[in-house]
N, C-alpha and C positions, 0 to 999 in steps of 0.2 A: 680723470682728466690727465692728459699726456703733460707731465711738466718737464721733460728737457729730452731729448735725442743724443746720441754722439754713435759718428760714425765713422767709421776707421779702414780704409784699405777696402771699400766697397766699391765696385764698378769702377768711373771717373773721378771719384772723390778718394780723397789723399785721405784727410780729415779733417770733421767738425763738429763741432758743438752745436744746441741747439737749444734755447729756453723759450717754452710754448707760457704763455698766458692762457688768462678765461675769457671767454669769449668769442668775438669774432677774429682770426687771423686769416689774413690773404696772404698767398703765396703766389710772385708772377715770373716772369723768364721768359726770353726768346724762343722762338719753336727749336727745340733738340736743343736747349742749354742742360736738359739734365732733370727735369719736372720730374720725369716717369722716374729719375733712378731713385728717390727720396720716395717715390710710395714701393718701390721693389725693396728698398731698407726696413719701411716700415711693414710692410708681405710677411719680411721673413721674423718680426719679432712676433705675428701674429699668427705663425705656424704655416707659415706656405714652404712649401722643399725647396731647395739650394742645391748649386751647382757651384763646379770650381770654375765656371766661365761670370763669375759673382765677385769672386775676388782682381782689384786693382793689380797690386804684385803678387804674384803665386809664391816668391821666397818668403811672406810674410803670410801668415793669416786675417781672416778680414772679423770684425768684430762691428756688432752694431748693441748697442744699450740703449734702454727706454726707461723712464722714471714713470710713475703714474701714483699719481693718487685717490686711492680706492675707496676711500673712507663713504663716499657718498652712495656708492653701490649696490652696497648689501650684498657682498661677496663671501662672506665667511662660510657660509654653507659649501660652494662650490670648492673653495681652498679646504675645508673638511672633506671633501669627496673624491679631491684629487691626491688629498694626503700630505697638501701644502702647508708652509707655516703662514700663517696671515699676517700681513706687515699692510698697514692704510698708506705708506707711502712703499707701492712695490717697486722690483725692480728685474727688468725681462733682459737679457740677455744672450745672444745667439754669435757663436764663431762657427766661421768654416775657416777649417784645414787649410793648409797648400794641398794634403793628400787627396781631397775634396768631400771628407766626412766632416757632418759639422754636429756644434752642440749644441742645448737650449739648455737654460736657467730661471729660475722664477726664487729670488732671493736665498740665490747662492745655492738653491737643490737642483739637482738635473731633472729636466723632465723630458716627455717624449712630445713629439710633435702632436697626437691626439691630444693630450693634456695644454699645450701651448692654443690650441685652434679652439679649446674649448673659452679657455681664459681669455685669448684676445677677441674672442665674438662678442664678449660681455664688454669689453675695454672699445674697440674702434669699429667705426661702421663705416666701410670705404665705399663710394658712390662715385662709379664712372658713368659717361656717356654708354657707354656701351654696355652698363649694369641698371639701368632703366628700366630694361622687361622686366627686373623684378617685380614693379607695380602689376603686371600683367598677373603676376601667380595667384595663385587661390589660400595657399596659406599665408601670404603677405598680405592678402586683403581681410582675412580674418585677423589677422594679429591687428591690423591698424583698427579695424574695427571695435575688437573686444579692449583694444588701449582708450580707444575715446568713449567708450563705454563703460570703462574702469572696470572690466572683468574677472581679473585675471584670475581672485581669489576662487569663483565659483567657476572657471573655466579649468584649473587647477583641479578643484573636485570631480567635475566632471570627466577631466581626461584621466583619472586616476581609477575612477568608476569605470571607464571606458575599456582602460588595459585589463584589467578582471575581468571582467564580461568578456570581450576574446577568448582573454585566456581560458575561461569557464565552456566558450563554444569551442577551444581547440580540444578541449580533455574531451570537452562530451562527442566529438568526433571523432575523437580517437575510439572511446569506449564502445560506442555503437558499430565502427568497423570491427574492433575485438570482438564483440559478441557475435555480430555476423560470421566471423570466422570461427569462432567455438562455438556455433548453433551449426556449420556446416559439420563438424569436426565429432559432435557431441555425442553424437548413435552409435558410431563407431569406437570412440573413446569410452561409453558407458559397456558395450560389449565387453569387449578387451576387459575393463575390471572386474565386469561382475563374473566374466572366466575364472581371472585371477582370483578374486574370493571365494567363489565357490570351490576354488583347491584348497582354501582353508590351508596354506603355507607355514609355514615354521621355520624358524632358524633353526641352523643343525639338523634339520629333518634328515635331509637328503644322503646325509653321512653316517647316520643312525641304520634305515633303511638297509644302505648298500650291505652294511655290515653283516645287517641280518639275512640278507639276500644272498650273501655269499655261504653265509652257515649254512641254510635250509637247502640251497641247492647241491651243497657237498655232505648231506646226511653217513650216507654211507660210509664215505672214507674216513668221517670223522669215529664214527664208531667203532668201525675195526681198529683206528689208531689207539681209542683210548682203551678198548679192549688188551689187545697188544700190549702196553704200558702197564693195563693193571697186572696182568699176568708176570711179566718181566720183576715188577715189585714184589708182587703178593704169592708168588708159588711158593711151596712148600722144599724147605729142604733146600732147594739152588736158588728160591728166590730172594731178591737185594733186600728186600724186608728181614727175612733169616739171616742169612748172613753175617748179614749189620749186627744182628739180637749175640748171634756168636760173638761177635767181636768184643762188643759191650760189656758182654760176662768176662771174657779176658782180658779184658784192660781193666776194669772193678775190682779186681784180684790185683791188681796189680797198682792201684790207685796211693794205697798205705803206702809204698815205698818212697816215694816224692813228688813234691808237688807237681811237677813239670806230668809226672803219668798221671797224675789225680784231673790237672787241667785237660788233659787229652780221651779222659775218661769223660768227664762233665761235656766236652764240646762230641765227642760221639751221642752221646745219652739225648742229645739234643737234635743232631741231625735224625736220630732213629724218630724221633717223636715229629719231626717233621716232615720224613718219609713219613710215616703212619695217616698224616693228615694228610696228604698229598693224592696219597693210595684214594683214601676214603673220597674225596673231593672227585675222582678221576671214574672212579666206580658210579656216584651220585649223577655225577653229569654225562654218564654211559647210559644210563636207566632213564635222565630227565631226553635223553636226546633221542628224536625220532621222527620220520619222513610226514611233511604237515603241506602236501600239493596246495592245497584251499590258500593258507596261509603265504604259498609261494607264490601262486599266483595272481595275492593283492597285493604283495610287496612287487613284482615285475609289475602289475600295472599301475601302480603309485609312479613305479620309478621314468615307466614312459612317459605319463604325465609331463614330469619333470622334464625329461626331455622334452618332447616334443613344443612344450613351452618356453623353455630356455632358447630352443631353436629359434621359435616364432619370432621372441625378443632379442635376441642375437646377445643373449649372458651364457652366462658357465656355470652358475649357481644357483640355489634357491633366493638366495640372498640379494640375488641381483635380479631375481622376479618379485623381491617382495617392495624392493627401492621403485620399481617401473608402477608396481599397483597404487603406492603411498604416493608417485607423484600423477598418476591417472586421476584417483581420487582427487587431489588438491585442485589438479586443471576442470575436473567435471563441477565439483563443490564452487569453482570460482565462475561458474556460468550464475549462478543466481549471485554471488556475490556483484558479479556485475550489474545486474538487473538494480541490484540495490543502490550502486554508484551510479545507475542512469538516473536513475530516478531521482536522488542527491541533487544532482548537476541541475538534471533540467528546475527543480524547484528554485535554487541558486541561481540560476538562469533567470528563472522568470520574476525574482524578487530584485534581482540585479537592473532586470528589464522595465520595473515600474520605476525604479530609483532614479535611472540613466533619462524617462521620460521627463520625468518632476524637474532632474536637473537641465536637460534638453528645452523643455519649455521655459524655463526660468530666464535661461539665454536668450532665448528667439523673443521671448519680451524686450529685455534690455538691449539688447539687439535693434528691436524695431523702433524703440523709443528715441536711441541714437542718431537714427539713418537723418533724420530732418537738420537737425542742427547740425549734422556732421557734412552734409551736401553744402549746406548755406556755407559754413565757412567757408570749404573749398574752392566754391564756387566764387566767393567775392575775394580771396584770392589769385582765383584764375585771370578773374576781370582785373585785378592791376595789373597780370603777368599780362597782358596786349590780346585776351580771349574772349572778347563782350559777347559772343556768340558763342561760348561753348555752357556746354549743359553737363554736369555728373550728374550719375542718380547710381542709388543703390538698389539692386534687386535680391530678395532674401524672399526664399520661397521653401517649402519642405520639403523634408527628404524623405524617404520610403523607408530607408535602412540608418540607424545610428553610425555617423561618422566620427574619427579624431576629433573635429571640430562644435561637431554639435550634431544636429540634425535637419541642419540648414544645405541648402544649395546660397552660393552666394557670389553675386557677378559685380565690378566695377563697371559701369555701363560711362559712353560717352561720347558726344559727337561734336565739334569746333564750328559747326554750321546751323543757320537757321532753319526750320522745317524737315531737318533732317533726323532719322527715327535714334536713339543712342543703341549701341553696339557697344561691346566687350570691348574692352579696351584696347587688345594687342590687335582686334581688328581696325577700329575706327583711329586711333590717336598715332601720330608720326613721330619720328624719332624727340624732337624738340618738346613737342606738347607733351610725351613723356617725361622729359626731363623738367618741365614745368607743372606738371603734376606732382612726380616726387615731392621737388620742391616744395609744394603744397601741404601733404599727405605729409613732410618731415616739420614744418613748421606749426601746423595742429595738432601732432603729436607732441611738441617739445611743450604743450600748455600743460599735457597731461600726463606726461611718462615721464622720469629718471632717463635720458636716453645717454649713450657712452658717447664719447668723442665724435664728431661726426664730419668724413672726410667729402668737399665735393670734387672730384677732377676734373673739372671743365664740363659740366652739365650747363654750363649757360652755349655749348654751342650751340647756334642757329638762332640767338638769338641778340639783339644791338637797342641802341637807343634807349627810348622812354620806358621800353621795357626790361633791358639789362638794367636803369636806375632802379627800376621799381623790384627787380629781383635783389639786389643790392640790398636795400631797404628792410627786404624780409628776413634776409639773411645777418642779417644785422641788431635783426631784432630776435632771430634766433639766438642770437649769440648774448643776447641778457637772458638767456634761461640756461646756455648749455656752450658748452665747449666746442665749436663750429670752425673749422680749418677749408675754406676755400682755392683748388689751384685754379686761377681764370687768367683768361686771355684779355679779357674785358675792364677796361679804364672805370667803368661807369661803377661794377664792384670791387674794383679795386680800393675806391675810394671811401667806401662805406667800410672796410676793417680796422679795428681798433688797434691790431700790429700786423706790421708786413712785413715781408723775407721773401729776396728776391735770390733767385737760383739763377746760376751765372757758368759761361765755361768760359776758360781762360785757355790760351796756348801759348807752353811755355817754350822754351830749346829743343826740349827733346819729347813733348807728350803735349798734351789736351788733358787738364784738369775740371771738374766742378763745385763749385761753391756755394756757397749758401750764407746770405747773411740778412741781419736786422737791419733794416733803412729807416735813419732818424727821418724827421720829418720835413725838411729841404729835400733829402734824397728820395721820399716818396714824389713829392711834387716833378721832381723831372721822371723819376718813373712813369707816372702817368699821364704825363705830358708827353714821352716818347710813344706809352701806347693809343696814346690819342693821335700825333701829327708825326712819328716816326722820328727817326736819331734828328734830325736838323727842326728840330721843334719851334714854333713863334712863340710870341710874348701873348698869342693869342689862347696855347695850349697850354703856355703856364698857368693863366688866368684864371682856364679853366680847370686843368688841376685842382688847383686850391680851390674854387668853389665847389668839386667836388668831395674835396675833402672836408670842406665845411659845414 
């Protein structure tokens, strides 16, 4: 419930306060005193954008506050999802700049305008003349429908059911395109590895290989080199072998005189025994080495392999032919992997599909049991609003495919004439019968739903007399179930609100202000006495003022 306003440096208004009641309130004013700029206050505490052409003086900022009391709502869910702190009596708040960036608040945390629009949808329901084709939409007539059928709970399961199942057909439409595309891909991609395996690869291969590939094809040179070497070591007489052995003997002899020749004797005694072993090794692998064509010629065609593979895959290494096979492997292996997630899906699918029926049907029962008593009321509603000839009827028929909704087709049908066939609504009903529909469709609603605050702005145009009394009347009686704010033009409901606030413009020295205030009840009676017989009103309109108000 909105329980107070304050607005400050908004449009024409300077500033005001504002303390709302439960109930029915009528709001009235001269055409252009300012009606519209009180719901553009209220626009922006409900997340509508703002401009610097919003604020009164641009040296100042403009600021609007809203009090509400939320306790009856059942709001704490969505204040958990928005990350809000929950307070049953909240409080909304929006500034815009001079700069012309503005703020929003929801007790005292900042929030962003998607979070403000979510909140104030649950908080006020603003009904213009010229928001009337919402009766027209399809999911407006489901929700009124499933409210007087008190659904919500299994309509809630179902749409929950509903979003899974999508979701379960968009996976399995994915995976059925994937496979497609790796059953094109697959003949090709199984080539390619079973290539690659059958090279039976190795890490380090390639460099093992080359090594020996470079020996076997330089036999020769290697052999005269180590030939060469041994010689140089091992001859007799000049060879470093000898020599060495000379030396050794004379430094041994000469070892006894100090330690420094003993040391130099001990480190020759060592290099000779390490030439010796050198020699031997140099000899061995002279005798082990020898020209092996067969052998050369599997290592050169190993190593083309290699190439010529490395090439194909556009790597530089074995190692980066073996990374392309392990992930070939993985993408062929993941073709039956998929087969298994198809199959998954569609089982899930089809257990989701009996579910989504059972709950589908459950509906279109409660549904159809609704439609009778939900046409009757409307319908002798209609007949006070001045319509004895009109007819609603509900059409609910099935659908082929599981919708958001159910799996219903479902039409508002209606015609204001006798003999005539009923039509869908946005064809057959005119602006007015619109607006006296709503009407309708909100005052049946308010037996069975929690509804939030609910704004009308002049939905009574086009319409006067016995039947503005009797729209009056309903509205009135809306207003013992729910918090009901009327702006009208009309004396006839004006008279039927339990508080009024009349919006006024004033012109002062230098500007044109607007205002807003509570009218005790003297001051409603000429209120509605001026909308009855204009400013120079008789003793006839006061009269009836007050019997209106009576």
């Amino acid at each position: 419930m909105l329980s107070s306003l304050h607005i400050k440096n908004y449009a024409l208004i300077e500033e005001v306060n504002l303390q709302f009641n439960e109930g029915f309130t009528v709001i009235t004013g001269e055409t252009g005193a300012g009606k519209s700029i009180l719901l553009g206050a209220l626009g922006l505490i409900l997340g509508k954008r703002a401009d610097i052409s919003s604020i009164g003086n641009t040296d100042e900022k403009c600021v609007i506050e809203a009090h509400f009391n939320v306790s009856a709502y059942d709001l704490k869910v969505l204040f958990e999802e928005e990350d809000l702190d929950y307070e049953s009596l909240t409080i909304i708040r929006r500034e815009i700049l001079s700069s012309g960036k503005s703020r929003a608040f929801v007790n005292d945390t900042p929030v962003t305008l998607s979070q403000l629009s979510a909140l104030g949808a649950r908080l006020v329901d603003i009904h213009s003349q010229h928001q009337t084709l919402e009766v027209t939409d399809v999911d407006f007539q489901f929700q009124v429908l499933d409210a007087f059928a008190e659904n919500e709970s299994i309509l809630s399961n179902y749409q929950e059911l509903y979003q899974e199942f999508r979701s379960k057909q968009s996976q399995l439409k994915k995976k059925r395109s994937q496979k497609e595309e790796a059953q094109k891909e697959e003949e090709y991609k199984t080539f390619l590895l079973e290539e690659l395996l059958a090279a039976n690869l190795k890490a380090g291969e390639q460099e093992n290989i080359e090594a020996s590939h470079e020996a076997l094809n330089n036999v020769e040179q290697i052999t005269e080199g180590l030939a060469e070497a041994y010689q140089i070591l091992s001859r007799e007489e000049v060879g470093v072998n000898e020599m060495l052995l000379t030396a050794k003997v004379r430094l041994a002899k000469l070892s006894s005189f100090s330690t420094q020749l003993k040391e130099l004797s001990d480190r020759l005694e060592a290099v000779t025994i390490e030439l010796d072993d050198i020699s031997e090794s140099i000899n061995d692998l002279a005798a082990d080495t020898e020209s092996d064509p067969t052998e050369l010629a599997h290592l050169e065609s190993r190593l083309k392999m290699f190439f010529d593979l490395q090439k194909k895959h556009q790597v530089d290494s074995v190692e980066g032919l073996i990374e392309i096979r392990d992930t070939l492997d993985d993408e062929v292996q993941s073709l039956s992997n998929l087969d298994s997630e198809i199959n998954n899906l569609e089982r899930e699918i089809a257990q989701a599909r009996n579910e989504l029926e059972k709950q589908a049907v459950s509906l279109t029962k409660r549904r159809t049991k609704t439609i009778k008593p939900l046409t009757e009321k409307l319908q002798h509603i209609l007949l006070n609003l001045g319509m004895p000839n009109a007819r609603f009827e509900v059409s609910l028929t099935d659908s082929t495919t599981f919708l958001e909704n159910g799996k219903d087709q479902l039409y508002f049908l209606f015609t204001a004439n006798k003999g005539m066939r009923a039509q869908e609504l946005k064809k057959a009903a005119s602006g007015g019968e619109l607006s006296r529909i709503m009407l309708a469709i909100k005052s049946v609603l308010s037996d069975y739903a929690k509804l939030p605050t609910l704004i009308f702005d002049e939905i009574d145009t086009g319409v006067s007399g016995e039947v503005a009394l009797k729209m009056g009347h309903i509205m009135k009686d809306m207003g013992s179930r729910m918090q009901l704010i009327s702006i009208t033009h009309l004396p006839q409901i004006a008279g039927q609100g339990a508080n009024h606030l009349k919006v006024y413009k004033e012109d002062l020295a230098k500007k044109t202000t607007t205002g807003i205030r509570v009218l005790s009840t003297d001051e409603r009676v000429a209120e509605i006495a001026e909308m009855l017989g204009g400013k120079a009103s008789s003793d006839a309109a006061f009269d009836h003022a007050r019997q209106l108000l009576n």
